[in-house]
C-alpha positions as CSV (number, residue, x, y, z in Angstrom):
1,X,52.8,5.0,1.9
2,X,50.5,2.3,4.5
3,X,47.4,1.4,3.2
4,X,45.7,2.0,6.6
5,X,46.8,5.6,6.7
6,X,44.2,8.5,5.2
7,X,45.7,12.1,3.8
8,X,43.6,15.0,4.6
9,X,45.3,18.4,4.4
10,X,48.9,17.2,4.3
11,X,48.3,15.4,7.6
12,X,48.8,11.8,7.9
13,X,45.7,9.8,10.1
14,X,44.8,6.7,11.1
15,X,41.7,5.5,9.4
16,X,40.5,5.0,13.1
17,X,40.6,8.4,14.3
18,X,38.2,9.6,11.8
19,X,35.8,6.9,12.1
20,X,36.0,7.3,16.1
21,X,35.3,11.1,15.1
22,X,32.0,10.1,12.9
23,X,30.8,7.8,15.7
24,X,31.3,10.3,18.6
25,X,29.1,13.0,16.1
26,X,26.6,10.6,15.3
27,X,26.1,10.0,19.6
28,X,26.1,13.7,20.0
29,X,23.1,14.1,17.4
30,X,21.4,11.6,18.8
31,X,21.6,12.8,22.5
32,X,20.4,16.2,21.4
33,X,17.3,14.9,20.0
34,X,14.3,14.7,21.9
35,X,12.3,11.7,22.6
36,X,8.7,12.0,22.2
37,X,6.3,8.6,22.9
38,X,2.9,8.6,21.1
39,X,-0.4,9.3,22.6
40,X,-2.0,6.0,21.3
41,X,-1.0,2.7,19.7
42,X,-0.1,2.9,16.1
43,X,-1.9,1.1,13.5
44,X,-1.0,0.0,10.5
45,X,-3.8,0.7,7.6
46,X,-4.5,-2.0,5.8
47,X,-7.0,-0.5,3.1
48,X,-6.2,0.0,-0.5
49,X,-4.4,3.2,-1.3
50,X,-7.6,4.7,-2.6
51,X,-9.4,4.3,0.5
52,X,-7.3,5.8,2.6
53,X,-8.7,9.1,1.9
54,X,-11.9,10.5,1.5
55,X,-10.6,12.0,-1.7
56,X,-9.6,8.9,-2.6
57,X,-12.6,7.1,-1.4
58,X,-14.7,9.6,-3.7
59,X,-12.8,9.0,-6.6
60,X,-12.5,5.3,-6.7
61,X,-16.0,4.1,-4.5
62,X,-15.8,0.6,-3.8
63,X,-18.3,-2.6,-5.1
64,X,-19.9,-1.9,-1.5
65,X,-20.2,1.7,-1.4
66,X,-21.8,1.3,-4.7
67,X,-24.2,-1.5,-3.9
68,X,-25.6,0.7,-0.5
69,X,-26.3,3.9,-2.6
70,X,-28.0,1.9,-4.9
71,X,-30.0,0.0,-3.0
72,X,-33.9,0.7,-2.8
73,X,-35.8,0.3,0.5
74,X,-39.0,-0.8,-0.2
């Protein structure tokens, strides 16, 4: 038996054929999905993981949040 030969249901292939399969299916899924741009740049956030959310931000209040609730106008 060749080395570069693949056995699938009693049928000899090429290990070519199949691959050439795989990538035609992979252009074909591709082409059938849509293409949709953003509305706006995207960001990355750079905050901690707590602040991210209000939930978050409620849970975990940072050294400045803190320091403005506390504060006293006088």
């Amino acid at each position: 038996m060749s080395t570069d030969a693949l056995i699938l249901r009693g049928d000899a292939y090429s290990w070519r054929e199949p691959c050439e399969l795989r990538r035609r299916q992979l252009e074909a899924r591709k082409a059938k999905q849509p293409c949709q741009l953003a509305l706006f740049e995207l960001k990355d956030d750079c905050r901690p993981e707590a602040e991210r959310s209000a939930a978050g931000r409620y849970r975990e209040p940072s050294l400045f949040t803190v320091a403005s609730a506390t504060r006293c106008d006088v």
